[in-house]
N, C-alpha and C positions, 0 to 999 in steps of 0.2 A: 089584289086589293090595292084600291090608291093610295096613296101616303097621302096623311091628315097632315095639314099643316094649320097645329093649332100650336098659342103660345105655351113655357111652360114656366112654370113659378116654381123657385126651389126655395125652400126654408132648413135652418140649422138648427139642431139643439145639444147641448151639450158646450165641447171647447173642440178647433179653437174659433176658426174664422172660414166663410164661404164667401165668394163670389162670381156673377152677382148673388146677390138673397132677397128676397122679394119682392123681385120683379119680372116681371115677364120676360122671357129670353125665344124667340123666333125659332121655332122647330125647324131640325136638327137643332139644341142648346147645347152647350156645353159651360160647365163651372169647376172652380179651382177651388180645392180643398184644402188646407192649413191645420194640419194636424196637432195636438195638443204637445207641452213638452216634455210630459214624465208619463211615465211605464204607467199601462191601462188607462189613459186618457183617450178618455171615447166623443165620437158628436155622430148625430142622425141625421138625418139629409131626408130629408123628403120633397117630393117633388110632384106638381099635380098640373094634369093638360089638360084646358076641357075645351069643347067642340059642340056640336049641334048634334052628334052622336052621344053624348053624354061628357062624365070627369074619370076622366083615368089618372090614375096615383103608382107611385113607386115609394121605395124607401133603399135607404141604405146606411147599413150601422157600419162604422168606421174604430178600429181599437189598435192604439198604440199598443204594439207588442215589441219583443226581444230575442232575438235566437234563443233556442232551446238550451243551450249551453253558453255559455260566459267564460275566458278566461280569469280567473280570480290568483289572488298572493297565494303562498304558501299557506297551509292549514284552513286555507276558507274555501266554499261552493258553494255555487250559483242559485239561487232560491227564485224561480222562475216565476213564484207567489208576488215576490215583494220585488222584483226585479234588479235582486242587489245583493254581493258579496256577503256570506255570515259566516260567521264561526262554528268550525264544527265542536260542540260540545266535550266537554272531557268533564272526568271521575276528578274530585278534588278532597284526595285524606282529609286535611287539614285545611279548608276553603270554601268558597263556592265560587262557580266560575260565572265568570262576568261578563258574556256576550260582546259588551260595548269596545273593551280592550283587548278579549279576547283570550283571557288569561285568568287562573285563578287567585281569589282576592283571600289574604287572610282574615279567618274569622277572630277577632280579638273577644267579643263580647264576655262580660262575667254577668252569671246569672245568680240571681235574686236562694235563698236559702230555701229547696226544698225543688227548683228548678233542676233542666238540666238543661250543657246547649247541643241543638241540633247542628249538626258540624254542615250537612246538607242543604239547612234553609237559612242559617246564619241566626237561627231566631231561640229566644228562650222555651222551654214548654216544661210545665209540671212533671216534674219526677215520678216514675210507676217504679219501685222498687217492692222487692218483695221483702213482704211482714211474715215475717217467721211463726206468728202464731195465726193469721187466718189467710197468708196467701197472697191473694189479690186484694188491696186497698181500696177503696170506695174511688170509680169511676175508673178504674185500670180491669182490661181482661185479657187473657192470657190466648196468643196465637202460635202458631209450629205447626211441627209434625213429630209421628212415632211411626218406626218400622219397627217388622216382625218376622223375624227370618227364621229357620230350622232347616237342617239337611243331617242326615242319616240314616246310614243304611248295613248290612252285616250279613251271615249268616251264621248258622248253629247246626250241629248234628246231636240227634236225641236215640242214641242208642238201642234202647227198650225200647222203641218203639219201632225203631228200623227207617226215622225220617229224616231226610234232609230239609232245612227254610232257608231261604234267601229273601231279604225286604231290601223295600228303601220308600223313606220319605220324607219330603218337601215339605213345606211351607213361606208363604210370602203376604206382609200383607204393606202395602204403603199408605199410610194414613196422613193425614190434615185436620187440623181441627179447626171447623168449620160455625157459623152464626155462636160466637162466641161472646158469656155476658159473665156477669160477677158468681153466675151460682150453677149453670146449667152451661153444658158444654157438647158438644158430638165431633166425632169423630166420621169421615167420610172416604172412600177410598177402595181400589181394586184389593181383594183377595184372591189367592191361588193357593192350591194344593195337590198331593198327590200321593198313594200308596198303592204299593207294588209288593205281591207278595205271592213267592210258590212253595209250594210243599210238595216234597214228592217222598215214595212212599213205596221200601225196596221187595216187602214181603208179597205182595200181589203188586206189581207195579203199577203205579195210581199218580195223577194229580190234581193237587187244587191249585187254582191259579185264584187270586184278588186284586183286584181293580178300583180303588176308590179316587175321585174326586172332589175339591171343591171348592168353584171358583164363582167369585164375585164382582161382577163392573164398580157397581156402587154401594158396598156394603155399609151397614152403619154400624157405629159402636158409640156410646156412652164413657165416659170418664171422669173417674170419683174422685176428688182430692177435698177433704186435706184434715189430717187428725194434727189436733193442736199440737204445737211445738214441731213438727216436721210437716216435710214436703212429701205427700205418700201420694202416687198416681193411681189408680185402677182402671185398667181397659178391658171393657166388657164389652162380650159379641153379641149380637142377636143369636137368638137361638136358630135359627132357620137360617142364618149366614155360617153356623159353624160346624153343621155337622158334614162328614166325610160319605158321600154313597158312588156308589159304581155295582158290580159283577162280583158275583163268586162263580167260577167254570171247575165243575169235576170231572175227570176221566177218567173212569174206573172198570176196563175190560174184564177183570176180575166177576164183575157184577153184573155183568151182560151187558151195560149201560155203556153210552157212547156221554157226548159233554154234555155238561146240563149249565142253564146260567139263572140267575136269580137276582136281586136286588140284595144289598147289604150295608147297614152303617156299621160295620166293624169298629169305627175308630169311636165314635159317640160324640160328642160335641165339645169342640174346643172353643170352652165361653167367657174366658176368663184370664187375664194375665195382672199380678198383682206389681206392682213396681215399688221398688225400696224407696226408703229418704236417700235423698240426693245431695251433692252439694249446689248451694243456688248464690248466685252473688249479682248484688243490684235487681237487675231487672233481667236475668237468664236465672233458668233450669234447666240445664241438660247432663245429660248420662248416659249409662250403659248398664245394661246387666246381661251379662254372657250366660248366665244360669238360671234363666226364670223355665218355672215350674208350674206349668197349666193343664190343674184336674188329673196329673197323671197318666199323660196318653203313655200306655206301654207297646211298648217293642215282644216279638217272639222273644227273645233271649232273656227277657225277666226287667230291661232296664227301661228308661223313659226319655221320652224325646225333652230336649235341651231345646232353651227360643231363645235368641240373641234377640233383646229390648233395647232400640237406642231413640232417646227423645229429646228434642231439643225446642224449647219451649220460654217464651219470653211474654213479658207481660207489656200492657201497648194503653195508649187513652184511649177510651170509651167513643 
């Protein structure tokens, strides 16, 4: 194909400067570009030929850029965004840090009666403290979490009867409390559990074996507070998040019968864990209770599962 030799006009937009620019320049052209002086300073170049074949066009975007990396001072790096030295951020107890100097600044401020100050933003903000007789003050609601732990296990021999049992069981649940307001509250979070339990059985040699589980991705629970004059939690389960099912397997050659398996809630549902008054100062409540007592889940041995209750729970603005 023959080379057109038609003229071509370039035009700029943007920064800094081209030449020539809007004039015809005799094909093959060539033009010099001037690039802008600070980080992403862009110009377009357009360029248009035309002939008795018709107008052909080009373009070309041009961007002040920076290596990828920068040497920078001590404690700062390279922000490839802004093309310039920052500070890397730091935790300030007693402050807030100040990007510009790079250091944190202290917060003096004294706040107004009934304020408190935010050591983080440097800023006053209304006091959520807790009122002893309903809780949560008007436009304050209460955020945390509460776990729920249990582990035990044992065995027993029952003489008159000629059996031996061996158990064991778990529980866990890790909760949040979740779309929280002045009066209604839920609780959200994985449950697990588990029991394990055999009997064996020396007069015709025999066993039961049991197998329960029960676990949950996103269980829900509700939480009751508050009888006047103290801080009393109640964490309650869904019913269909609490109960225990798995296997009950018998082996009993005695009875002609080889294993058998079935479905079983042995344990019955754990729906309920009631929480003491606590001690609560300002704007926390948290505790412990190593001995909470839910519904009575019994053990072979006659005794009952123990739940370690620990919550920690603070109250926040609306």
């Amino acid at each position: 194909m023959a080379e057109i030799k038609a003229p071509v006009v370039a035009t700029l937009t943007g920064v800094q400067s081209l030449d020539p620019v809007n004039k015809p320049e005799p094909s093959p052209a060539t033009f010099a570009y001037v690039a802008g002086p600070k980080c992403k300073d862009e110009g377009v170049v357009t360029m248009t030929s035309t002939s008795k074949r018709g107008i052909g066009t080009g373009t070309a975007k041009l961007t002040v850029k920076t290596p990828m990396m920068m040497m920078c001072p001590a404690g700062e790096t390279w922000n490839a965004d802004t093309c310039m030295c920052e500070c890397m951020p730091k935790s300030c107890p007693n402050g807030t840090w100040d990007p510009a100097t790079c250091q944190c600044v202290a917060c003096n401020k004294t706040c107004a009666a009934g304020q408190t100050l935010n050591l983080a933003t440097c800023q006053c903000e209304t006091a959520c403290q807790i009122d002893p007789i309903i809780g949560a003050p008007d436009g304050c609601v209460w955020v945390g979490s509460i776990s729920i732990t249990s582990e035990s296990s044992g065995e027993i021999d029952d003489p008159a009867y000629a059996t031996h049992t061996s158990w064991s069981f778990s529980y866990n649940a890790s909760l949040a409390l979740t779309d929280p307001s002045p009066t209604d509250w839920n609780l959200t979070g994985s449950v697990s559990g588990s029991y394990h339990e055999v009997d064996t059985f020396f007069v015709c040699p025999s066993t039961r074996t049991i197998d329960s589980r029960l676990s949950e991705d996103q269980a829900s629970f509700s939480f009751i507070a508050i009888t006047p004059g103290f801080l009393v939690f109640s964490v309650t389960m869904r019913p269909d998040d609490a109960v225990f099912t798995g296997t009950e397997i018998i082996s009993d050659p005695c009875q002609g019968s080889s294993s058998t398996s079935e479905p079983t809630g042995l344990l019955g549902a754990i729906d309920g864990f009631p929480m003491p008054s606590g001690p609560f100062s300002g704007s926390t409540f948290s505790g412990s209770d190593p001995d909470a007592l839910p519904n009575f889940i019994g053990m072979p041995d006659g005794s009952t599962a123990r739940f370690n209750l620990t919550w920690n729970l603070r109250l926040v603005r609306q």
